[in-house]
C-alpha positions in Angstrom: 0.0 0.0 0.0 1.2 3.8 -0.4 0.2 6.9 1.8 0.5 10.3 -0.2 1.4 13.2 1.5 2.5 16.5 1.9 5.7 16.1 3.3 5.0 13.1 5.9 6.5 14.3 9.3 9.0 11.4 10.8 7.1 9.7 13.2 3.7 9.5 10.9 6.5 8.1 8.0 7.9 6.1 11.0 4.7 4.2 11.2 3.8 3.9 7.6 7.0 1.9 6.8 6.5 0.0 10.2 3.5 -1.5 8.7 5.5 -2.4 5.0 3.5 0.9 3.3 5.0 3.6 1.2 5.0 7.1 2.4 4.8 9.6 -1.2 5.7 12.6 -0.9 3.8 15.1 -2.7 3.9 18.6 -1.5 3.8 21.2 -4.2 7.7 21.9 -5.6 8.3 25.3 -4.5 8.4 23.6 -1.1 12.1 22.9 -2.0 13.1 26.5 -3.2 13.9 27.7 0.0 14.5 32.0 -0.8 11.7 32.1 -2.7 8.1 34.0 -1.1 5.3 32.1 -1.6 2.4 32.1 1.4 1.5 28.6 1.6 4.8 26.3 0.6 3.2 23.7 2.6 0.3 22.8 -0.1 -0.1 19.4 -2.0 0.6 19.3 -5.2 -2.7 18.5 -7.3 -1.1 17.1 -9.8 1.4 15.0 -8.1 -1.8 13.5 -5.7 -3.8 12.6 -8.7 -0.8 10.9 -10.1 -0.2 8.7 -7.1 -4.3 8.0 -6.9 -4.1 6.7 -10.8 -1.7 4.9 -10.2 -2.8 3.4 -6.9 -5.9 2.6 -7.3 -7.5 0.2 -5.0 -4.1 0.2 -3.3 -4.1 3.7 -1.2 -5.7 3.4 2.5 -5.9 7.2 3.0 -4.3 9.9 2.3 -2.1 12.2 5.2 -3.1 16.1 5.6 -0.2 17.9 7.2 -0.8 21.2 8.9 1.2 23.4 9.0 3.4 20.9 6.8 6.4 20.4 9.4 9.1 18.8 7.3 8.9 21.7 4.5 9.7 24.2 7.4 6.5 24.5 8.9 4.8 26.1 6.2 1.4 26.5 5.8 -1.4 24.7 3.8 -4.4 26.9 2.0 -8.1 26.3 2.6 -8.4 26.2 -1.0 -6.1 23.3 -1.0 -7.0 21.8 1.8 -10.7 21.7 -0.1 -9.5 20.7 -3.2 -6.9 18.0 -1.8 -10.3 16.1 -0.2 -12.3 16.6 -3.0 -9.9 15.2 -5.4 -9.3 12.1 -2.3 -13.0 11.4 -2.2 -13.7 11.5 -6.0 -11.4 8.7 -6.4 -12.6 6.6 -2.9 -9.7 7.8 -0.5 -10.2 9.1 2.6 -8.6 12.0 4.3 -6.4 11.8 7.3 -5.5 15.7 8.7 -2.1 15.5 10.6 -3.2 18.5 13.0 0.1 18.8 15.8 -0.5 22.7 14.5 -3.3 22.8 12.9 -4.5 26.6 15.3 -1.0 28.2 13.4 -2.3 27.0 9.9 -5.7 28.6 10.2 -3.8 31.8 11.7 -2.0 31.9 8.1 -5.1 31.2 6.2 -6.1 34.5 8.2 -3.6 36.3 7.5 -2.6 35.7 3.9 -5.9 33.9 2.1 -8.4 36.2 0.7 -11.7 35.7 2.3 -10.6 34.9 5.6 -9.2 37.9 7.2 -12.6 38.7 9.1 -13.5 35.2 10.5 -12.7 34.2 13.9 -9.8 31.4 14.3 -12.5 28.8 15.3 -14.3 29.3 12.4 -11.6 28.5 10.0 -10.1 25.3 11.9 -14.2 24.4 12.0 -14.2 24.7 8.3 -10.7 23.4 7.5 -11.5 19.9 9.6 -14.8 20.3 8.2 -13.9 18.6 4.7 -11.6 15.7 6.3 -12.5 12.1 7.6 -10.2 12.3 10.9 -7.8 14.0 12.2 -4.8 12.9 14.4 -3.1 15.5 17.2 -0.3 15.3 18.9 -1.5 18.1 21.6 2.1 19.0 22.8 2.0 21.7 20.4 -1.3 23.9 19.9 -2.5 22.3 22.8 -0.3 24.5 25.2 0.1 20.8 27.5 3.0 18.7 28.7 1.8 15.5 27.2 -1.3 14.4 25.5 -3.4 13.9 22.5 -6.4 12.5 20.5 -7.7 11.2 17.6 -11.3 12.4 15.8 -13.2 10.5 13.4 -16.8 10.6 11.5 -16.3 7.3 9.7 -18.4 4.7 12.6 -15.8 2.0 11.4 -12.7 4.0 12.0 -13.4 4.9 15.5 -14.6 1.3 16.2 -11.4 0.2 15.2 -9.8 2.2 17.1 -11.5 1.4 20.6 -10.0 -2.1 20.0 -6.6 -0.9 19.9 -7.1 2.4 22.6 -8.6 -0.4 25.2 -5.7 -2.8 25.7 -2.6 -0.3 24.9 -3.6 2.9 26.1 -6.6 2.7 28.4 -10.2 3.0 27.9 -11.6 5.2 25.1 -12.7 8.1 27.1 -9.4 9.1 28.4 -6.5 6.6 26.5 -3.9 6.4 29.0 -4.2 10.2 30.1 -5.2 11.7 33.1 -7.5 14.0 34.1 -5.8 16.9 35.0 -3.9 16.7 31.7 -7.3 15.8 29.7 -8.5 19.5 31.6 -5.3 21.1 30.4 -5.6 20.2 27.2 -9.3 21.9 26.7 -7.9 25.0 28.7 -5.1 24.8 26.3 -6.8 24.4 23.1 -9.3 27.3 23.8 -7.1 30.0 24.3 -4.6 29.1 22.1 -7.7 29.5 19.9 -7.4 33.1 20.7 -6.1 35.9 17.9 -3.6 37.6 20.2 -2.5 34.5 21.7 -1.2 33.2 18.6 -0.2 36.1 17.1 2.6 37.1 19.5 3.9 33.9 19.6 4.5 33.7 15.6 5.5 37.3 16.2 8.8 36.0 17.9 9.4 33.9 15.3 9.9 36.3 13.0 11.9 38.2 15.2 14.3 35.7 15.1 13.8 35.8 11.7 14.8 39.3 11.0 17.8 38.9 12.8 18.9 35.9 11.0 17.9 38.5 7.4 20.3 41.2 8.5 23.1 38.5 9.5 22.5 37.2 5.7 22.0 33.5 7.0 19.4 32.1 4.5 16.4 30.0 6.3 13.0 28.6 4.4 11.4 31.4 3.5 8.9 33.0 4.2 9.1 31.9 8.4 6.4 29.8 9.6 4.6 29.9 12.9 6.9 27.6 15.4 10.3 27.7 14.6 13.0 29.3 12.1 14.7 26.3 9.6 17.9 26.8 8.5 19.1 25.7 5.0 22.3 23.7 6.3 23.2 23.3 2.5 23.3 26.3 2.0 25.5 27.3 5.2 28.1 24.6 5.6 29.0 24.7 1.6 32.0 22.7 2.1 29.8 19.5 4.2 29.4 16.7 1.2 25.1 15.6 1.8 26.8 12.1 2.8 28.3 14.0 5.9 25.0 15.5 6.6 25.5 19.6 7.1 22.7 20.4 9.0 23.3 17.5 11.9 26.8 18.9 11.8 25.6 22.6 12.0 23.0 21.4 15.0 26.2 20.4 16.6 28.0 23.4 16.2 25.5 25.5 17.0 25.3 23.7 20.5 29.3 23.6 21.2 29.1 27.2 20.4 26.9 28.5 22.7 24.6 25.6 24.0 21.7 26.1 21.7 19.6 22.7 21.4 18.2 23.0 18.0 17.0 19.9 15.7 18.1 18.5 12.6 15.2 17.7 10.3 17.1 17.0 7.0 18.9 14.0 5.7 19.5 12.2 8.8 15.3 12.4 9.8 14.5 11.5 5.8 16.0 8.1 7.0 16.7 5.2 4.9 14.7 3.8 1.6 13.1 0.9 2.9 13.8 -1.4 -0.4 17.1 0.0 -1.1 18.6 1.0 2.3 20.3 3.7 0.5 19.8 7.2 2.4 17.6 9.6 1.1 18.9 12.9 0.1 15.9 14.2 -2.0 15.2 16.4 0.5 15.2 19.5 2.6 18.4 19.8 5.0 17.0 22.0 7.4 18.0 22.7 11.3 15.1 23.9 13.2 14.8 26.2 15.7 12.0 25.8 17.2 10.5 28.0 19.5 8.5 26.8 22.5 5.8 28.9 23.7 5.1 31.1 26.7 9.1 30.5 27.1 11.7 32.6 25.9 12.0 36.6 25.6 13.3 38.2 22.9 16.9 38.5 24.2 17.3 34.8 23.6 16.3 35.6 20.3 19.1 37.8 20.0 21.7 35.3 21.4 20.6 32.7 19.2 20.7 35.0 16.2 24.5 35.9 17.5 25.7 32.2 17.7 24.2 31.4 14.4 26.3 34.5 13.0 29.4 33.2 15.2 29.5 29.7 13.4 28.4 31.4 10.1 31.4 33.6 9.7 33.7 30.5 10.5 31.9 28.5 8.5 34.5 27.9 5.8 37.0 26.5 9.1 34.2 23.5 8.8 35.6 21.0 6.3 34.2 17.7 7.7 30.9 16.4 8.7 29.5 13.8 10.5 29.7 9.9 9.9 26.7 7.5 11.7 28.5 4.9 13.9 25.3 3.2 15.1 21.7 3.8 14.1 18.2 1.9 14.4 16.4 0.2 11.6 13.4 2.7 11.6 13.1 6.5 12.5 17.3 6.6 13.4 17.2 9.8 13.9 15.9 9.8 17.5 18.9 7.7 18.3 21.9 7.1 16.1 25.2 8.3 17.1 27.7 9.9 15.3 31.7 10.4 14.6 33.0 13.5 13.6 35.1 13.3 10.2 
């Protein structure tokens, strides 16, 4: 079987290729130009979905919604697409999964940038975006403002009777799956205000603080910034890191020995292996992340993060060697694997 998406985040890949499935990637292509402006980089590609759904037929379980699409540099996804990606899922029998981990940011873009939308309340548009789906999965660590959590929503019957058989003996029963209640009340505190304008607003506001900084430092990122964190195009910094030394895993590191800055790789090492060929996958974004947690930080860290970015980006010819993998796991390595420096 094959799952098309836009940009399947790690873990949601992770499981897909647990279960002997193929994850497709097929977020539109100017996902990949990382300096050029476009408002909503995260979309799926028409085109490339019908292509996959032809091809497929009878063989495609569902289909996986990402908002805001994480992998691409959390960019966001258009209510025209999102309308036209389940129209053109149904007309051929598929049904629509919405990955949702930030799904309150991606209605804030729609908002902000899509015509139509700029006087409707945030609740309105994620009622309308979720609206034309089958389900939605949410990891509720993000726009959830919680510790720990999550939750699935369905309107197939079959789906969410499925589901009960595997939420009653892993997690716990269906009503609360393993959580408790305090974090079950945190979570519907959390999604309600995070629902708010302002809320969201200044949070994506830092973002593009940091953002700013980073333009008048010259240190290019996936443009235009998205609503949780700032990605760095490690290709395009560490010129002299081959892809098979991975540059941004290497620039994660030296961003952290130079002034203890935890960022994230999502590039080459988190794209993982090809499941037939074992060969690593270099297609790719080679991004690291900065992600931004909320309620958190001030705006000074901003500033020292932007410094020790420009600090390893004016040595950055010095860095001639990468990274090799001395040890990794069969599936989703990147949590794990450990490294030798070259």
């Amino acid at each position: 079987m094959v799952v098309p998406g836009n940009a399947h985040f790690d873990t949601t890949k992770g499981h897909i290729e647990s279960r002997k499935a193929f994850a497709i990637d097929v977020t539109v292509p100017e996902a990949y130009d990382t300096q050029l402006e476009v408002p909503f980089k995260g979309n799926v590609s028409l085109e490339k979905l019908e292509k996959v759904l032809k091809e497929n037929k009878g063989n495609v379980p569902f289909m996986v919604l990402t908002v805001t699409n994480n992998t691409v540099g959390g960019q966001p996804v258009s209510m025209q697409n999102i309308r036209e990606t389940c129209e053109l899922c149904h007309k051929y029998g598929v049904p629509v999964n919405v990955d949702s981990a930030r799904f309150i940011e991606n209605a804030y873009f729609i908002k902000t940038r899509e015509k139509g939308y700029e006087n409707k309340t945030l609740r309105e548009i994620c009622k309308e975006m979720f609206s034309y789906a089958d389900s939605m999965t949410m990891s509720a660590k993000k726009d959830g403002l919680v510790n720990m959590g999550g939750f699935i929503a369905t309107n197939k019957q079959e789906w969410y009777e499925g589901a009960k058989m595997f939420c009653i003996p892993f997690e716990g029963f269906l009503t609360y799956g393993g959580m408790n209640g305090r974090d079950m009340d945190a979570l519907a505190v959390g999604l309600k205000e995070n629902l708010e304008f302002e809320m969201v607003e200044t949070r994506i506001k830092q973002v593009h603080y940091l953002a700013a900084k980073l333009d008048e430092y010259g240190i290019p990122y996936q443009r235009p910034a998205g609503g949780h964190a700032i990605f760095v195009d490690a290709d395009k910094v560490l010129t002299n890191i081959p892809k098979e030394e991975f540059p941004a895993q290497t620039l994660t590191c030296e961003l952290y020995l130079e002034a203890g800055i935890r960022a994230c790789e999502i590039g080459y090492v988190l794209a993982d292996r090809d499941p037939v060929t074992r060969e690593n996958r270099f297609g790719g974004n080679d991004f690291v992340r900065l992600c931004i947690p909320r309620r958190v930080y001030t705006n000074n860290h901003m500033d020292v993060i932007a410094a020790a970015l420009k600090n390893v980006y004016d040595r950055r010819d010095t860095i001639k060697r990468g990274l090799e993998i001395t040890w990794e796991a069969e599936l989703m390595r990147h949590f794990t694997c450990q490294f030798r420096r070259l």
